[in-house]
C-alpha positions as CSV (number, residue, x, y, z in Angstrom):
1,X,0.0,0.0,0.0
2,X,1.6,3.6,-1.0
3,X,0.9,5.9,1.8
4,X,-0.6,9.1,1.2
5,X,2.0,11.6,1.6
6,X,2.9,9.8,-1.6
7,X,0.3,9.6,-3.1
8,X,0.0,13.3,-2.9
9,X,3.1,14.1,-3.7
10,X,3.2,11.5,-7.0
11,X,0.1,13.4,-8.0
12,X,1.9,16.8,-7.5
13,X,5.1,15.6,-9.9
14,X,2.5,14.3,-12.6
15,X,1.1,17.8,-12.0
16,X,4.2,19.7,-12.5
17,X,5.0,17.5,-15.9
18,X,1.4,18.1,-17.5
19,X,0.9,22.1,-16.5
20,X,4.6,23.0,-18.7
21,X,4.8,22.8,-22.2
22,X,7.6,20.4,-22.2
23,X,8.2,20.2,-25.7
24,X,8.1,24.0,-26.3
25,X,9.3,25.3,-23.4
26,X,12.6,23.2,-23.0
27,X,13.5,23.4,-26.4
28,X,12.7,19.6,-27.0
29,X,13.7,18.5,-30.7
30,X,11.0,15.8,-31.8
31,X,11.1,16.3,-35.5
32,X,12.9,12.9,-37.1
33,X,16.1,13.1,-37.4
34,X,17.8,14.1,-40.5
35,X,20.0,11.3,-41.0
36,X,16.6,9.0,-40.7
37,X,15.1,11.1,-43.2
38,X,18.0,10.5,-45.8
39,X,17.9,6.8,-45.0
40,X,14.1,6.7,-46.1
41,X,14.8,9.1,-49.2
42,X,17.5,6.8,-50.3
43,X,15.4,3.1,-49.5
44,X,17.5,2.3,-47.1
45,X,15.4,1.6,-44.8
46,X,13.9,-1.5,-46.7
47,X,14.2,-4.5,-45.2
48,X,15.0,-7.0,-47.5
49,X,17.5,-4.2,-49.5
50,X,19.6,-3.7,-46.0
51,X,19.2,-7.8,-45.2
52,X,21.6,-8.4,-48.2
53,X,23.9,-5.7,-47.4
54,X,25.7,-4.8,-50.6
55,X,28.9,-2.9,-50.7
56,X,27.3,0.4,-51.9
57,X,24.4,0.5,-49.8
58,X,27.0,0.1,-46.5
59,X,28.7,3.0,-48.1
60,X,25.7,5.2,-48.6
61,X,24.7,4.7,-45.4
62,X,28.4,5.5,-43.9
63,X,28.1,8.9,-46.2
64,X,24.5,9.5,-44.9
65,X,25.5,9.2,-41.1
66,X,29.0,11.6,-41.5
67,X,27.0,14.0,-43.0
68,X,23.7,13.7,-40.8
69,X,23.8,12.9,-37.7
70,X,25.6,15.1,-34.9
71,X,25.8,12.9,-32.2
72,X,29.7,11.8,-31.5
73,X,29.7,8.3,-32.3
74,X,31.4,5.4,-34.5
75,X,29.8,5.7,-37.8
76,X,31.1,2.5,-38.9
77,X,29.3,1.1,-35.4
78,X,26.2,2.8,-36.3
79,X,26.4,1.6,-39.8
80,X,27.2,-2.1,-38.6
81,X,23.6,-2.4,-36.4
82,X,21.5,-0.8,-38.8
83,X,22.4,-4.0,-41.4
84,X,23.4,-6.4,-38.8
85,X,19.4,-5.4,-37.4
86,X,17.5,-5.7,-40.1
87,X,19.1,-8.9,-40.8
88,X,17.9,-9.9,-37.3
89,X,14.0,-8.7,-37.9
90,X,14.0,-10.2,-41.0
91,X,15.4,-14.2,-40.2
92,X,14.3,-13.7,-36.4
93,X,11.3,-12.4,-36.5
94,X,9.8,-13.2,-40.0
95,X,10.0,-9.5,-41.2
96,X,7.9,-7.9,-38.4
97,X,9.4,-6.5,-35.1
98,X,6.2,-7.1,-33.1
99,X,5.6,-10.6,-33.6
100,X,8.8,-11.5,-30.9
101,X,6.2,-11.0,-28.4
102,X,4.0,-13.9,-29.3
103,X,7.2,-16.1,-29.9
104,X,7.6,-15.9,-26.3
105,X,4.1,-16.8,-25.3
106,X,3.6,-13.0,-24.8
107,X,6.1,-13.4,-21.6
108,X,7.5,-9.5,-21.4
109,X,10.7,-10.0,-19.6
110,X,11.7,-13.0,-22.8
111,X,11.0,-10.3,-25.0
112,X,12.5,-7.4,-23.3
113,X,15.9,-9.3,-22.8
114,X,15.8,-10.8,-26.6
115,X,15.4,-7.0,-27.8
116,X,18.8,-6.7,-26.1
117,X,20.4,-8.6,-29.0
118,X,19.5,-5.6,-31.3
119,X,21.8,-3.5,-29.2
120,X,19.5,-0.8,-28.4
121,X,20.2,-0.1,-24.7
122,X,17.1,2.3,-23.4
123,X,15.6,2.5,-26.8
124,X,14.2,-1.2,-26.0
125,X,11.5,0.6,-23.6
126,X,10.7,2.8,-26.2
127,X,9.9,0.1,-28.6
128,X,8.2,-1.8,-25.7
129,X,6.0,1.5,-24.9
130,X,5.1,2.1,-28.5
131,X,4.1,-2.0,-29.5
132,X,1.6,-1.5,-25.5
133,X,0.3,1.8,-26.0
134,X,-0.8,1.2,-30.5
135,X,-2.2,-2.3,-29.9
136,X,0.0,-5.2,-30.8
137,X,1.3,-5.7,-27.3
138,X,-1.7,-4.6,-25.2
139,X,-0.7,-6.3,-22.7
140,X,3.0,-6.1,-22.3
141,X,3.9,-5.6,-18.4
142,X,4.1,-1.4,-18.4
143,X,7.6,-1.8,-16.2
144,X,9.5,-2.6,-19.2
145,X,7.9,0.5,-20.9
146,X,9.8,2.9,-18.1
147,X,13.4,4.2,-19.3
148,X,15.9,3.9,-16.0
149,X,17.4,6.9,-16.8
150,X,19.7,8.6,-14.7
151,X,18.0,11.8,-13.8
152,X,15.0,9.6,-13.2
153,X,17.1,7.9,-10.4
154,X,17.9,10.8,-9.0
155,X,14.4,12.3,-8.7
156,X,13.2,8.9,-7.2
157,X,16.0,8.8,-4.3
158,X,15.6,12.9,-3.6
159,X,12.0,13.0,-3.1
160,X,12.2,9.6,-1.4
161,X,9.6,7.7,-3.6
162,X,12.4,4.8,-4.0
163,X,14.3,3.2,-0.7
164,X,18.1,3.0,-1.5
165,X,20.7,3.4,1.0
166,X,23.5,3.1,-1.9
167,X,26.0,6.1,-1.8
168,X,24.6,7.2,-5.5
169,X,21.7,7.4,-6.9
170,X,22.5,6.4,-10.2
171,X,24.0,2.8,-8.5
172,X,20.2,1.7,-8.3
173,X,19.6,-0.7,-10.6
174,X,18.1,-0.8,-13.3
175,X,15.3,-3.2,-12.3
176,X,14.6,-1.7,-9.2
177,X,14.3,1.5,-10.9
178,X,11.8,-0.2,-13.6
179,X,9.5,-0.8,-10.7
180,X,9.4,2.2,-8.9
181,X,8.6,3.9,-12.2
182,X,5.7,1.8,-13.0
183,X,4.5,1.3,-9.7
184,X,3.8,5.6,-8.9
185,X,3.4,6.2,-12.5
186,X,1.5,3.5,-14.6
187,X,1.4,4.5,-17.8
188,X,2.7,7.8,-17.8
189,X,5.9,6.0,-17.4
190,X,9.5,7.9,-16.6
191,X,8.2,11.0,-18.4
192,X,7.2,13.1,-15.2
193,X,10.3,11.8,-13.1
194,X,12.3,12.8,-16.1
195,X,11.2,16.1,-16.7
196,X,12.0,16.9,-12.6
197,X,15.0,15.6,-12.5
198,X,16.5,17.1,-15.5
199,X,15.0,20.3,-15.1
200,X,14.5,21.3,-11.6
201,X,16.4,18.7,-9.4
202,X,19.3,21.1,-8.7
203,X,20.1,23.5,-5.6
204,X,19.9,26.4,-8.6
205,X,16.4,25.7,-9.3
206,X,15.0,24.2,-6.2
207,X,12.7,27.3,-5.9
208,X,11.0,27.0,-9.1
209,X,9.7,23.4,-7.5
210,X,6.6,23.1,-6.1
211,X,6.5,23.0,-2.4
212,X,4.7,19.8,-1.8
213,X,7.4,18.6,-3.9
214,X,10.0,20.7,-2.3
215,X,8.7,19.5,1.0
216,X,10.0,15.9,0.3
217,X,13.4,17.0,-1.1
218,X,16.5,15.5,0.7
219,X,19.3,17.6,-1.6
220,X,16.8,20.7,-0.3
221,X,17.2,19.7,3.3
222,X,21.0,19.2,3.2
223,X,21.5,22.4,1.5
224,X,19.7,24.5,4.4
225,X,21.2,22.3,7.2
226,X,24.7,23.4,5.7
227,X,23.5,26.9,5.7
């Protein structure tokens, strides 16, 4: 049973989320990516086209990503999972994604760990979230929908939704994290934690938090015990 002051204070954070125009206000970027967009334009995105990965297409794709994409990482990584992938969806999971699922007898945690062979990290929640919320996987346990992010971690520990003694926040695992999430939050998943601990769980912008959430903070209370 979650006791009230929780309660409260869950509905508060959800609150805080839904009342600020996230997407505007923080400069959130959702438009598709570039680099994705190229892909498309050039068909190489098709499934069967990447699954027999020919020279020039692995070359395209190489040029596409160095001219694209901004974020600091391997291109010839990037280019190696987006072929060695779709090789995977097509000969593991007959050309469709969302039928893993009912390979595993629509047990989440099987499927959640098998997405882990696409090498996908966090993005597997995301794929999990999308397949429960459209339809196919209706029924898919919401916990593996909820991204374990860092600055979700923190939130948890500092308002004292989650119960971890570790020495940092961020050592909670991943699991743990998972159900905490779920458990306050249902199917608004790691969004509202997210959003407060990204953007307001700092000693700089502690009084821009509400106080029923203030109320609850342990970085708040250190900082005026030290001062």
């Amino acid at each position: 049973m979650i006791e009230h002051y929780k309660i409260s204070l869950v509905k508060e954070i959800i609150r805080l989320f839904k009342n600020n125009n996230y997407f505007d206000d923080y400069n959130i970027d959702i438009s598709t990516p570039q680099g994705f967009v190229q892909l498309r334009e050039n068909g190489l995105l098709d499934l069967e086209r990447l699954a027999k990965r020919e020279k020039k297409d692995e070359e395209k794709v190489v040029q596409i990503l160095v001219e694209s994409y901004r974020c600091q990482f391997s291109k010839k990584a990037k280019k190696d999972a987006i072929f060695d992938n779709a090789k995977r969806v097509k000969y593991l999971c007959d050309g469709d994604l969302s039928t893993i699922y009912f390979k595993f007898e629509k047990n989440s945690k099987k499927t959640f760990e098998f997405l882990g062979n696409f090498h996908i990290n966090a993005k597997r929640s995301y794929i999990c979230r999308e397949m429960r919320l459209r339809g196919p996987w209706k029924d898919f346990e919401g916990k593996y929908c909820c991204v374990p992010d860092v600055h979700v971690k923190r939130a948890l520990v500092k308002t004292g939704l989650a119960e971890f003694d570790g020495e940092r926040a961020e050592d909670m695992s991943d699991d743990l994290t998972r159900e905490y999430i779920y458990k306050y939050f249902g199917d608004d998943f790691d969004l509202p934690m997210f959003f407060l601990g990204k953007y307001f769980c700092s000693i700089e912008r502690h009084e821009e938090c509400p106080e029923k959430i203030r109320a609850n903070c342990k970085n708040v209370k250190r900082h005026y015990r030290r001062n």
